[in-house]
N, CA and C atoms as an extended XYZ file, in Angstrom:
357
Properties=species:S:1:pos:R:3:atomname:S:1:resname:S:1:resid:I:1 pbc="F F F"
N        58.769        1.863       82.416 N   UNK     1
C        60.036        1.600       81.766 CA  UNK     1
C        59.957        0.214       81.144 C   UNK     1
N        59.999        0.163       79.879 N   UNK     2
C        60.619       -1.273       79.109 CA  UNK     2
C        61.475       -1.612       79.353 C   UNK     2
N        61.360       -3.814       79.679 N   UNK     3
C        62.356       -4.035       80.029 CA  UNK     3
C        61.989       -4.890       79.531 C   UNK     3
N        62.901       -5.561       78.353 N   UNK     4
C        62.751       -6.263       77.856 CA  UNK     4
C        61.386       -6.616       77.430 C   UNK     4
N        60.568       -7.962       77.511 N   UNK     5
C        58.995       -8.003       77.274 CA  UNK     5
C        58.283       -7.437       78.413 C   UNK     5
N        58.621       -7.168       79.505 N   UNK     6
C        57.598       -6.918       80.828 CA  UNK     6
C        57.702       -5.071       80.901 C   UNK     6
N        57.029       -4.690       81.584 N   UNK     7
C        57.483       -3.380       81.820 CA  UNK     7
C        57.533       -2.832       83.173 C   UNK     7
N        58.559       -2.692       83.946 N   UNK     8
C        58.602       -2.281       84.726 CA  UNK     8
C        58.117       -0.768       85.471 C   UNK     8
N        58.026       -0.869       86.550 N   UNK     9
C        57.628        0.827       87.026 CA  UNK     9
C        58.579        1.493       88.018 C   UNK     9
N        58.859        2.529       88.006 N   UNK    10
C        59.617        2.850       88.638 CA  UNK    10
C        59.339        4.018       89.730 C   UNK    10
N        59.537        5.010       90.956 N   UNK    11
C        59.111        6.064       91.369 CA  UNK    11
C        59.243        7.105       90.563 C   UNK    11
N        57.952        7.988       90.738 N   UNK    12
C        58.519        9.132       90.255 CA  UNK    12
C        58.793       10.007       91.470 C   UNK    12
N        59.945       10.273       91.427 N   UNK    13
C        60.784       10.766       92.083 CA  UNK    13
C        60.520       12.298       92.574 C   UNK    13
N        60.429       12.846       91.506 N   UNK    14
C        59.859       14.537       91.634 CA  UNK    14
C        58.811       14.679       92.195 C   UNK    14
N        57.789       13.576       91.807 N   UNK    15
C        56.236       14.143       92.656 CA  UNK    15
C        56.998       13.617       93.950 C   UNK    15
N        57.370       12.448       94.660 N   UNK    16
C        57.442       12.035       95.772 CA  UNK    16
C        58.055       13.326       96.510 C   UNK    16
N        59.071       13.978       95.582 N   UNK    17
C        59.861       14.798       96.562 CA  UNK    17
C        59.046       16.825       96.927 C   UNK    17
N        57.708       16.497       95.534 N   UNK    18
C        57.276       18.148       95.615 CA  UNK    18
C        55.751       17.422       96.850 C   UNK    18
N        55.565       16.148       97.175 N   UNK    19
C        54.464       15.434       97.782 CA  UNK    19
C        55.139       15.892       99.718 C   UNK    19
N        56.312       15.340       99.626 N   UNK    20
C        56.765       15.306      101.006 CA  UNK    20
C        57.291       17.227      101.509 C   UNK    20
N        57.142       18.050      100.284 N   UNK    21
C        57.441       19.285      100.311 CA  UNK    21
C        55.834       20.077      101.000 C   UNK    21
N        54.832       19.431      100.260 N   UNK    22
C        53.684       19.426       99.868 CA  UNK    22
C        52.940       19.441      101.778 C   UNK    22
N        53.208       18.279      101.968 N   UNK    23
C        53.177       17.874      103.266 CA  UNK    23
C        53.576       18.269      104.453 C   UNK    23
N        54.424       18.747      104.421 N   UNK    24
C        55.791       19.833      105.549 CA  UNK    24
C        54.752       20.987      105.470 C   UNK    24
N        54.430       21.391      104.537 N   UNK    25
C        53.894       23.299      104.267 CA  UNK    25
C        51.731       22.932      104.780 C   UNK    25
N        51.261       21.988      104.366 N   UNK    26
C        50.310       21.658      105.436 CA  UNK    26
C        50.351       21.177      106.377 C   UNK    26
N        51.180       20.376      106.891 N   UNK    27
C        51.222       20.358      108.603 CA  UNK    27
C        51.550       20.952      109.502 C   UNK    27
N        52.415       21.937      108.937 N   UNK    28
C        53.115       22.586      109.869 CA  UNK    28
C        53.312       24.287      109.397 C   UNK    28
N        52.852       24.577      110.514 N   UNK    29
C        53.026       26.710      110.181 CA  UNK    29
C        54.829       26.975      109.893 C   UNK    29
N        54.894       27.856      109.725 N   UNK    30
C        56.060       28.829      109.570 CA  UNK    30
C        56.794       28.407      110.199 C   UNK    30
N        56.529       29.219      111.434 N   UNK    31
C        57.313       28.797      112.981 CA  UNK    31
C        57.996       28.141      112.978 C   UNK    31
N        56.658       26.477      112.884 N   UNK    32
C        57.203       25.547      113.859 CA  UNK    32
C        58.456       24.604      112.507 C   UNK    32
N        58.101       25.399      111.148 N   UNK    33
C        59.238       24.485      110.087 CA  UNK    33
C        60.761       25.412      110.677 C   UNK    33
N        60.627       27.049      111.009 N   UNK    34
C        61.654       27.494      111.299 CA  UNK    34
C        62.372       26.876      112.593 C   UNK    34
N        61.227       26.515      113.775 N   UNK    35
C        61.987       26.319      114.914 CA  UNK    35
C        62.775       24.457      114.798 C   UNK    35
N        61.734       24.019      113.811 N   UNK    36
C        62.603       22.640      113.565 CA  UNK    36
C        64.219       22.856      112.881 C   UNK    36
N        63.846       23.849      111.612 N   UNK    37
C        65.219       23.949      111.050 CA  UNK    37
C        66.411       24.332      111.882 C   UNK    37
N        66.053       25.251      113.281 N   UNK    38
C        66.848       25.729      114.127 CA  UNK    38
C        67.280       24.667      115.131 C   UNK    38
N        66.326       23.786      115.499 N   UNK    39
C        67.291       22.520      116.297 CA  UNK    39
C        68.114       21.707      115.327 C   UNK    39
N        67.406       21.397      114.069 N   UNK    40
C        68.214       20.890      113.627 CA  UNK    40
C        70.245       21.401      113.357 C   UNK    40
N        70.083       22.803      113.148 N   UNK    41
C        70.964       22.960      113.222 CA  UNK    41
C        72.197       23.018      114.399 C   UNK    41
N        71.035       22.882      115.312 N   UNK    42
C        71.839       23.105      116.924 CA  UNK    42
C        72.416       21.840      116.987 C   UNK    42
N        71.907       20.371      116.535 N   UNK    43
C        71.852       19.553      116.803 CA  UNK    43
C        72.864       19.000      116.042 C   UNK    43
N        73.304       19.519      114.980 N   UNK    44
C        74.334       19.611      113.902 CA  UNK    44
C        75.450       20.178      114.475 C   UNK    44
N        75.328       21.774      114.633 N   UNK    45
C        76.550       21.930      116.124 CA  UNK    45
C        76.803       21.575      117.183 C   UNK    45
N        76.073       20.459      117.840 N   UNK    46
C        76.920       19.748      119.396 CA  UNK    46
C        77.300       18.581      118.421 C   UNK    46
N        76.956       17.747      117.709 N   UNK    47
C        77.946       16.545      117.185 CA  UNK    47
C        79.575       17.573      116.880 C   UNK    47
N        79.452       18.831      115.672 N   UNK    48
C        80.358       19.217      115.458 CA  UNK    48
C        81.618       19.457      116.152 C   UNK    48
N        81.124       19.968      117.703 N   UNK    49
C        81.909       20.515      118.784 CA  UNK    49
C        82.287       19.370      119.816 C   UNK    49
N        81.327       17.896      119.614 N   UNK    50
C        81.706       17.200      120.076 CA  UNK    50
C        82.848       16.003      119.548 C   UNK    50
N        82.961       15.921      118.485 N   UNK    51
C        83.677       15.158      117.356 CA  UNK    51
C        85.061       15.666      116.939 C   UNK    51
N        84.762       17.354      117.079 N   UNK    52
C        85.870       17.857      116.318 CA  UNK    52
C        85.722       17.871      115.602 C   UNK    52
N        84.770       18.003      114.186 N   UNK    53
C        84.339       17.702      112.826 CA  UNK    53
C        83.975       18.807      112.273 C   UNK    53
N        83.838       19.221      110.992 N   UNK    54
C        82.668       19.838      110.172 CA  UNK    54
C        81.951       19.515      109.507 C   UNK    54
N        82.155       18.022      109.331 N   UNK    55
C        80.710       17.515      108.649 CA  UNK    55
C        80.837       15.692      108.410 C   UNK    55
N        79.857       15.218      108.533 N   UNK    56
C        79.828       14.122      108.956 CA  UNK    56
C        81.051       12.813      107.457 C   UNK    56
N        81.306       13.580      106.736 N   UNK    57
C        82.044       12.682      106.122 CA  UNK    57
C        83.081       13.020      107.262 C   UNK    57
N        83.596       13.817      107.158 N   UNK    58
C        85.034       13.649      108.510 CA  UNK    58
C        84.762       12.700      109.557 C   UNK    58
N        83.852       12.797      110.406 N   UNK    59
C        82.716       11.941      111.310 CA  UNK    59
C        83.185       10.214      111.161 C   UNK    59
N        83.022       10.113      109.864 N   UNK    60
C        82.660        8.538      109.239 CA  UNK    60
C        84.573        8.592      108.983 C   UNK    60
N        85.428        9.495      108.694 N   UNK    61
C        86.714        8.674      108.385 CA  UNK    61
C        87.414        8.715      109.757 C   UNK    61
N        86.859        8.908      110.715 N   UNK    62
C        86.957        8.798      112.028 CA  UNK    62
C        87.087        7.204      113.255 C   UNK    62
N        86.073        6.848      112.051 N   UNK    63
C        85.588        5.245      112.056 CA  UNK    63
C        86.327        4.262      111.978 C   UNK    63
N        87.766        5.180      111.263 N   UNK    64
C        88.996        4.124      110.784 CA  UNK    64
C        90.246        4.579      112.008 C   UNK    64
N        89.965        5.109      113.381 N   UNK    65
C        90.597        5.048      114.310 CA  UNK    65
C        90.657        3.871      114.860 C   UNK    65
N        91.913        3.299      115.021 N   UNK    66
C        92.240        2.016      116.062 CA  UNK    66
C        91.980        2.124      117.087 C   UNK    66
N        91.757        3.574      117.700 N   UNK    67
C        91.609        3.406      119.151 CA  UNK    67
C        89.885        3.518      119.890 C   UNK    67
N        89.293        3.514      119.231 N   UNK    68
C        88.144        3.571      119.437 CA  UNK    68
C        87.446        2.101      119.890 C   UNK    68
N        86.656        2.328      121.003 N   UNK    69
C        85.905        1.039      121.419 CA  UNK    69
C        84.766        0.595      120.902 C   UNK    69
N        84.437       -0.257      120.769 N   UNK    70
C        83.032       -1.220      119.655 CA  UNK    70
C        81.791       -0.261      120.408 C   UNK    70
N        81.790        0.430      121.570 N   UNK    71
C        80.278        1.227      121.722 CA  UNK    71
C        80.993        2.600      121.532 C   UNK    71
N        81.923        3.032      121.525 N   UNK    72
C        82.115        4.303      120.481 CA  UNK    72
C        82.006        4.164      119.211 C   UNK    72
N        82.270        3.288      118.417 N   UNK    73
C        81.950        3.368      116.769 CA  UNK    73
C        80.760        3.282      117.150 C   UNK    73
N        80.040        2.602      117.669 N   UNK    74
C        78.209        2.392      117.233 CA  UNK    74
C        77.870        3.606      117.619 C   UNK    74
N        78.342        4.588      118.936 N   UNK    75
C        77.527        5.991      118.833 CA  UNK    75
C        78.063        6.440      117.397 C   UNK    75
N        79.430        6.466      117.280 N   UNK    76
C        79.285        7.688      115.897 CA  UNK    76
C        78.473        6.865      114.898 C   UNK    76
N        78.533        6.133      114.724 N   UNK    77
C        77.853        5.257      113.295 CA  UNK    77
C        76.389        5.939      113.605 C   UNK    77
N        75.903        5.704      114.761 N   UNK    78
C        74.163        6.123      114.564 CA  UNK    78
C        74.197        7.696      114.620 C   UNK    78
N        75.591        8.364      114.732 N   UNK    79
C        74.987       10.025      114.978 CA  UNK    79
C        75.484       10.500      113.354 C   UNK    79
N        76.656        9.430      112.614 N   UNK    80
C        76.198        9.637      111.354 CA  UNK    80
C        75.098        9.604      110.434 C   UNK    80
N        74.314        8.401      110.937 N   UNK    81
C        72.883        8.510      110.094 CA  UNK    81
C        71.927        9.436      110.145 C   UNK    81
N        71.753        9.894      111.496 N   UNK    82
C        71.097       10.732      112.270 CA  UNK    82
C        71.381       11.993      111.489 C   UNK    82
N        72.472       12.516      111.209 N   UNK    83
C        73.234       14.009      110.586 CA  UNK    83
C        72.827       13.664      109.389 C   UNK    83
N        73.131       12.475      108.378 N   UNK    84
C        72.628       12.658      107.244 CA  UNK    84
C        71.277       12.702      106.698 C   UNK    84
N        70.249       12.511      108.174 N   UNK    85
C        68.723       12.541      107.789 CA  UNK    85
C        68.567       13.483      108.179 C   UNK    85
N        69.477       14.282      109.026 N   UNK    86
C        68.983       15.944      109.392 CA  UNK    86
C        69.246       16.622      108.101 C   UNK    86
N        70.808       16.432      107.631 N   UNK    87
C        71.022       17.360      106.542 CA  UNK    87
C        69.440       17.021      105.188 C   UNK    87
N        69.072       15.941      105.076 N   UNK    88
C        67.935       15.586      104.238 CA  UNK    88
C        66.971       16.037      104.937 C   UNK    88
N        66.354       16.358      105.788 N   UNK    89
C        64.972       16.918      106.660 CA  UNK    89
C        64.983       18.459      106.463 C   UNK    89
N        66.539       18.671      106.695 N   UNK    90
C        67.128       20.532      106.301 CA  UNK    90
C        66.698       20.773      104.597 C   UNK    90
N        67.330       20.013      104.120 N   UNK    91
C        67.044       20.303      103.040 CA  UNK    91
C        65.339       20.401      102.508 C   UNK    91
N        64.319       19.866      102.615 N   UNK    92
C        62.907       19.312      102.495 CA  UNK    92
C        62.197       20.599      103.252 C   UNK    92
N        62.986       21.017      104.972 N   UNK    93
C        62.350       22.356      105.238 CA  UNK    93
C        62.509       23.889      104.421 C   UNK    93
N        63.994       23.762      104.188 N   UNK    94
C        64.308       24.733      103.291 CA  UNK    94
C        63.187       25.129      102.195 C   UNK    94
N        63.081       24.012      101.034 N   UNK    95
C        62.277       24.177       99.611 CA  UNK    95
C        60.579       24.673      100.580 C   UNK    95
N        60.416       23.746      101.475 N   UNK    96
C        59.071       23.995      102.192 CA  UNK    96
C        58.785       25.774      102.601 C   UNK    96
N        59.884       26.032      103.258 N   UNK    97
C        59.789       27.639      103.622 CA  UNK    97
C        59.523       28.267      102.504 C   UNK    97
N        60.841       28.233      101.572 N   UNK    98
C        60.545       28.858      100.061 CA  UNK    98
C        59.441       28.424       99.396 C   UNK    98
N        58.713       27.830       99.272 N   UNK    99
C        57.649       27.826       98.443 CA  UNK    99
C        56.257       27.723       99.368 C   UNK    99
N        56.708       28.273      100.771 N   UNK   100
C        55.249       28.446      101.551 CA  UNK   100
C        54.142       29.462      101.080 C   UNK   100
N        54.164       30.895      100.224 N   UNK   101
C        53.467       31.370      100.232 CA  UNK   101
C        52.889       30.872       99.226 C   UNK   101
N        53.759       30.644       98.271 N   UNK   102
C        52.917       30.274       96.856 CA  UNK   102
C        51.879       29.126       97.186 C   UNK   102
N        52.353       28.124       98.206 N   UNK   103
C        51.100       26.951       98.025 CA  UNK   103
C        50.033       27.431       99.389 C   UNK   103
N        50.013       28.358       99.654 N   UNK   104
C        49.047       29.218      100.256 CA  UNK   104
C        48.338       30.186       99.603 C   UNK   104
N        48.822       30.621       98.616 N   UNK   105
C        48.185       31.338       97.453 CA  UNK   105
C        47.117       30.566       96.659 C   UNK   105
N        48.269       30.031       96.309 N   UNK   106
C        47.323       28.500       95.854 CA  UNK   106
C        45.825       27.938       95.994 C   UNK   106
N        46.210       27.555       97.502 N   UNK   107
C        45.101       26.821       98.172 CA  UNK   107
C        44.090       27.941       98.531 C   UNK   107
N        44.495       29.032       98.224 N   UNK   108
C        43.534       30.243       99.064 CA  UNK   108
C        42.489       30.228       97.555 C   UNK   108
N        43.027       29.949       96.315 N   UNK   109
C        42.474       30.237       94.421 CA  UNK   109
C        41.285       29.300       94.454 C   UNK   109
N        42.214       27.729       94.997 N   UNK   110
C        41.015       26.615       94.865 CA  UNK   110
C        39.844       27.134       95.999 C   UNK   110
N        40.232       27.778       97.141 N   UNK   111
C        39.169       27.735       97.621 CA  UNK   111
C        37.630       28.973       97.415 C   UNK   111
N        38.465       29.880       97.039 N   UNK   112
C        37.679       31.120       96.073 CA  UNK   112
C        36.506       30.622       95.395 C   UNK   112
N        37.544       29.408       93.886 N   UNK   113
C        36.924       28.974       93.017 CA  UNK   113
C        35.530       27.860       93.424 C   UNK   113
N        36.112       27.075       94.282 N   UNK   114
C        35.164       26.629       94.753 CA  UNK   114
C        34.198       27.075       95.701 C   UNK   114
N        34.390       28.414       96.479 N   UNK   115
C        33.481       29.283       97.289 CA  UNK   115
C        31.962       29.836       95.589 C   UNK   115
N        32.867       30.288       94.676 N   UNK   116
C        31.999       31.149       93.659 CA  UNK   116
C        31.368       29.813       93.144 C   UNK   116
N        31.642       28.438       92.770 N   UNK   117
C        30.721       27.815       92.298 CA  UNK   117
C        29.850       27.427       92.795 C   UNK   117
N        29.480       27.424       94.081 N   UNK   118
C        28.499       27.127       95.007 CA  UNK   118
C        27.292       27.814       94.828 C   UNK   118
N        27.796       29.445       94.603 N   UNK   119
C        27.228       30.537       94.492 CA  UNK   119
C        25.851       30.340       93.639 C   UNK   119
């Protein structure tokens, strides 16, 4: 990006996010992305049932109770961050599931191609 005389750089954003997609679908089988997505969600329903909430913006205007003590805001404050890196981890397993076969297809082509050039 031009900026003024220097040029700045910036992330690219899309690879970082098809890289960390990329990453989820080789480290980890099927399963174990399904059985993560499934705590995560469990883990999403005991804040819910414990808060009274459906989703962590309610959570956070919660924050503006007078009656709450300085180590009750700090639990909800950290089980807000916590929910919004689950809902972002949910999201990252999701695209990962959906596009598991294709980058197994994939990787199965390069390895063909490179099995026949050996040949």
């Amino acid at each position: 990006v031009e900026a003024g005389e220097t040029t700045r750089y910036q992330p690219d954003y899309t690879r970082l996010l098809f890289e960390e997609i990329r990453t989820l679908i080789e480290e980890n089988t099927r399963e174990e992305l399904r059985s993560e997505l499934a705590a995560i969600t469990e883990e999403i329903e005991e804040w819910q049932a414990t808060y009274d909430v459906e989703t962590w913006e309610e959570l956070e205007q919660s924050l503006a109770d007078g009656d709450l003590a300085s180590a009750e805001l700090r639990e909800r404050r950290d089980v807000i961050t916590r929910w919004e890196e689950n809902l972002e981890d949910r999201r990252f397993i999701k695209h990962a599931l959906s596009l598991y076969s294709d980058v197994e297809a994939a990787r199965e082509q390069m390895v063909d191609v490179a099995d026949r050039s050996m040949r």
